[in-house]
C-alpha positions in Angstrom: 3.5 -11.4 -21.5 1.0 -14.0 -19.9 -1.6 -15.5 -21.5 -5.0 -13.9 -19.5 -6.7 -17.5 -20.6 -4.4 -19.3 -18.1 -5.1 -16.8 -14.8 -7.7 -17.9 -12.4 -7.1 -15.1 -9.9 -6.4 -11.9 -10.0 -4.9 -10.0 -6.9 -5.1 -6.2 -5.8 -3.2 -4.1 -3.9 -5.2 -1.3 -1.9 -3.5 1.8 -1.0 -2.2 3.8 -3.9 -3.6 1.1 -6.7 -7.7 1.4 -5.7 -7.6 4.9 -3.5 -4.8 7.6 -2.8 -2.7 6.8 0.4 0.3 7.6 0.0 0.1 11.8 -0.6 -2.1 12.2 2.6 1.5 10.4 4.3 3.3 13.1 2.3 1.5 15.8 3.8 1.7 14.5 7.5 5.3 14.2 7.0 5.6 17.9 6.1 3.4 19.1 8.8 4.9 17.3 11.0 8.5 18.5 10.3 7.0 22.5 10.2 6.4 21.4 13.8 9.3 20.2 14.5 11.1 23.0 13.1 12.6 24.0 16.6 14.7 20.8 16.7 16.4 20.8 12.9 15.7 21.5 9.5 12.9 20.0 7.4 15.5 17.1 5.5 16.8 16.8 9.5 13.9 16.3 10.8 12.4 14.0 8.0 15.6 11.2 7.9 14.8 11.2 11.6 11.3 10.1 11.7 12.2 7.3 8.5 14.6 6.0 10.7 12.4 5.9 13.7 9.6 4.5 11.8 12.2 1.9 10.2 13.3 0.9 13.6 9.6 0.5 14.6 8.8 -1.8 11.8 9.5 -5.1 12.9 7.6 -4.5 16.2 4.8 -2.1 14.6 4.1 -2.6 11.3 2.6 -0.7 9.0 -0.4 1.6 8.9 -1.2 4.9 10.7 -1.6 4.1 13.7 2.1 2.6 14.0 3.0 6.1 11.9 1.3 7.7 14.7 3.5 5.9 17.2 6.6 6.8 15.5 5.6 10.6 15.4 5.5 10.8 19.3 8.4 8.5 19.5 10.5 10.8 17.2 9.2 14.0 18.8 10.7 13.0 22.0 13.8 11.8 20.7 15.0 15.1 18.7 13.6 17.3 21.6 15.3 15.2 24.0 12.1 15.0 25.8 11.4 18.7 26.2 8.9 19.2 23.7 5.4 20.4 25.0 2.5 18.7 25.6 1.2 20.4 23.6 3.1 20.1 20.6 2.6 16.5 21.4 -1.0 16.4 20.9 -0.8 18.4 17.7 1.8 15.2 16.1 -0.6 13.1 16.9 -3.2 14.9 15.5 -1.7 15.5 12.2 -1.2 11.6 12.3 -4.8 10.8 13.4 -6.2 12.6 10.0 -4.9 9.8 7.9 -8.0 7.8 9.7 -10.3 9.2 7.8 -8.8 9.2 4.5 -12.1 9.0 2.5 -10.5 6.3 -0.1 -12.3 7.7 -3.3 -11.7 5.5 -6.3 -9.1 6.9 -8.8 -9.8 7.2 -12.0 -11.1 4.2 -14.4 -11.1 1.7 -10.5 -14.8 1.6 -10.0 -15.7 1.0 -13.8 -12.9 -1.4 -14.1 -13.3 -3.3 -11.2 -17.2 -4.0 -12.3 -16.4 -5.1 -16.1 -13.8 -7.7 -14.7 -16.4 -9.0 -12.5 -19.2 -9.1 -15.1 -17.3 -11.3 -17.0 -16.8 -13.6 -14.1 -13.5 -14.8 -15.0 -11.7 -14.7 -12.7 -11.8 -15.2 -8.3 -10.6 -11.5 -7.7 -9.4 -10.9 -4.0 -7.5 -7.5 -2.5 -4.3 -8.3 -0.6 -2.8 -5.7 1.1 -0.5 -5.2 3.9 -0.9 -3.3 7.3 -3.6 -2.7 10.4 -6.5 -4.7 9.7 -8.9 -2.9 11.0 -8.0 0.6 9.2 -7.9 -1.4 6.1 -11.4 -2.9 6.3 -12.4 0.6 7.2 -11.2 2.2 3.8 -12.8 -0.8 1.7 -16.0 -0.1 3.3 -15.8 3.9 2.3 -14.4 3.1 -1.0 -17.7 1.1 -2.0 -15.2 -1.2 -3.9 -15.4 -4.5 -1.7 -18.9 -5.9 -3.5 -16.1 -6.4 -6.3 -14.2 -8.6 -4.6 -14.1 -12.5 -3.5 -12.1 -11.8 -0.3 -10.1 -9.3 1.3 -6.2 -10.5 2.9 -4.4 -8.1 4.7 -0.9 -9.5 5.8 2.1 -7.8 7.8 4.2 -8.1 5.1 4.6 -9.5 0.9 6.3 -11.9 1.0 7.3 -15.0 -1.0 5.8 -16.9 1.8 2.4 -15.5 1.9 2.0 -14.4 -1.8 2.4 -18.6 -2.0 0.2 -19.0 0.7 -2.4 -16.5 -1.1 -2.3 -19.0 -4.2 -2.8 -22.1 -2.1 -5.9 -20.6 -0.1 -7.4 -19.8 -3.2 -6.8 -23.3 -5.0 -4.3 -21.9 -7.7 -1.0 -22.1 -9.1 1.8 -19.3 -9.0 1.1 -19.3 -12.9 -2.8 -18.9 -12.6 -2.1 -16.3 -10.4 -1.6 -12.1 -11.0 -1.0 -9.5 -8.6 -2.1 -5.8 -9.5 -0.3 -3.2 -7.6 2.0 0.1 -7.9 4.5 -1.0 -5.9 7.6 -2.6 -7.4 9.3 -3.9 -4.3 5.8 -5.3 -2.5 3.4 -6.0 -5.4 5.8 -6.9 -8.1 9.3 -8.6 -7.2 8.4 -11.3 -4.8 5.3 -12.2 -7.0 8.0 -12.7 -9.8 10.4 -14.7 -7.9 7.9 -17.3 -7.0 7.0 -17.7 -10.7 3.9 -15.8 -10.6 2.6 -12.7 -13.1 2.5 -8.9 -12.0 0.8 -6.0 -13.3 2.6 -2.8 -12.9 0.7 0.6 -12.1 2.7 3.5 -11.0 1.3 5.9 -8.7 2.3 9.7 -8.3 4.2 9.4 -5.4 6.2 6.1 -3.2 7.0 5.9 0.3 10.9 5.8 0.4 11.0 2.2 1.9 9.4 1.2 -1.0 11.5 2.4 -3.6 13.5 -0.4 -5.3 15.5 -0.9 -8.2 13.3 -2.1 -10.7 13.7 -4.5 -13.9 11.8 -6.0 -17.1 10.7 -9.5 -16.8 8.5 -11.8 -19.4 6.0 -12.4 -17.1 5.5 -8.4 -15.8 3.3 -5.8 -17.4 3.6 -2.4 -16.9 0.8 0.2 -17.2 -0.1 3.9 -17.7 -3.7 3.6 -16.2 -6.1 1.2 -14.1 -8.2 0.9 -16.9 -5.8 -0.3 -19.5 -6.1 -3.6 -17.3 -9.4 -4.1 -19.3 -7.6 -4.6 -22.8 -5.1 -7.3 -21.4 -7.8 -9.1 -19.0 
């Protein structure tokens, strides 16, 4: 375990460690395939849009709008471009309610969030990945960014920008923690550079996020947000 005396900042993830994200993806994903129930089953129909919105990755990103994106896309591919207009308006509907995810809180975020700061430890900053301007937008509704230091939302975790994170805020990889419930994004790289990760499951993972995961002396793993106030 690291010593909490030695960190100097402390990073957050956003979706699915502050708010809920990922279940309002779930739920497109099933309405979406009900749609598309003419052209396949449900599990046909699902492996095809992941490996649409795989393919669209590298030129896309991440966020709704490139999930949006890959919904048409898909649609036309497994309809072999018969599918309705109509039909094609309703995709991108389903899609286009993932904007207005309200970003509530969880539980034990808010209160957390404001007894780390009052003790003024620590530079606190959210990094997150994906469209920059739907991020900003679920910060804003959240009422969570007067926590924060700074908000840095990359196209990807990487090595390279987790170490660029620690040099923009003047620290070392061992000063530094990232907070997150994602093993692959918020925890592995963090580790490999030689920094410290705080593990908080959520529910429910996106499938490109899943990721063999492992015990490491420098990782801690917990039940709840607010446990983080017993170990910083």
């Amino acid at each position: 375990m690291f010593n909490p005396k030695d960190i100097r900042l402390v990073a957050f993830d956003a979706d699915d460690t502050l708010w809920d994200n990922q279940s309002l993806f779930d739920k497109a994903v099933e309405d979406y395939c009900a749609l598309m129930s003419p052209y396949g089953t449900r599990d046909q129909m699902y492996a095809a849009l992941y490996k649409t919105e795989c393919g669209n990755m590298d030129s896309l990103g991440y966020g709704t709008k490139a999930f949006i994106i890959s919904l048409v896309e898909n649609a036309i591919k497994v309809s072999d471009g018969t599918i309705p207009e109509d039909q094609i308006i309703k995709a991108i509907n389903i899609g286009r309610r993932i904007l207005y995810n309200p970003a509530t809180p969880l539980l034990g975020v808010a209160d957390t969030l404001k007894t780390l700061q009052d003790r003024g430890q620590y530079r606190m900053v959210i990094f997150t990945k994906g469209d920059p301007l739907e991020q900003e937008a679920k910060i804003e509704r959240s009422g969570l960014g007067k926590y924060f230091d700074d908000v840095e939302t990359v196209s990807g975790k990487t090595i390279l920008e987790y170490k660029k994170l620690c040099s923009h805020n003047g620290v070392t990889e061992d000063q530094f923690v990232m907070v997150g419930n994602s093993f692959k994004s918020d925890i592995a790289p963090v580790l490999e550079m030689g920094g410290n990760a705080v593990l908080i499951p959520f529910g429910t993972i996106w499938e490109h996020e899943r990721v063999e995961e492992y015990d490491h002396p420098k990782l801690i793993r917990l039940d709840q947000f607010s446990d983080l106030r017993n170990i910083l």
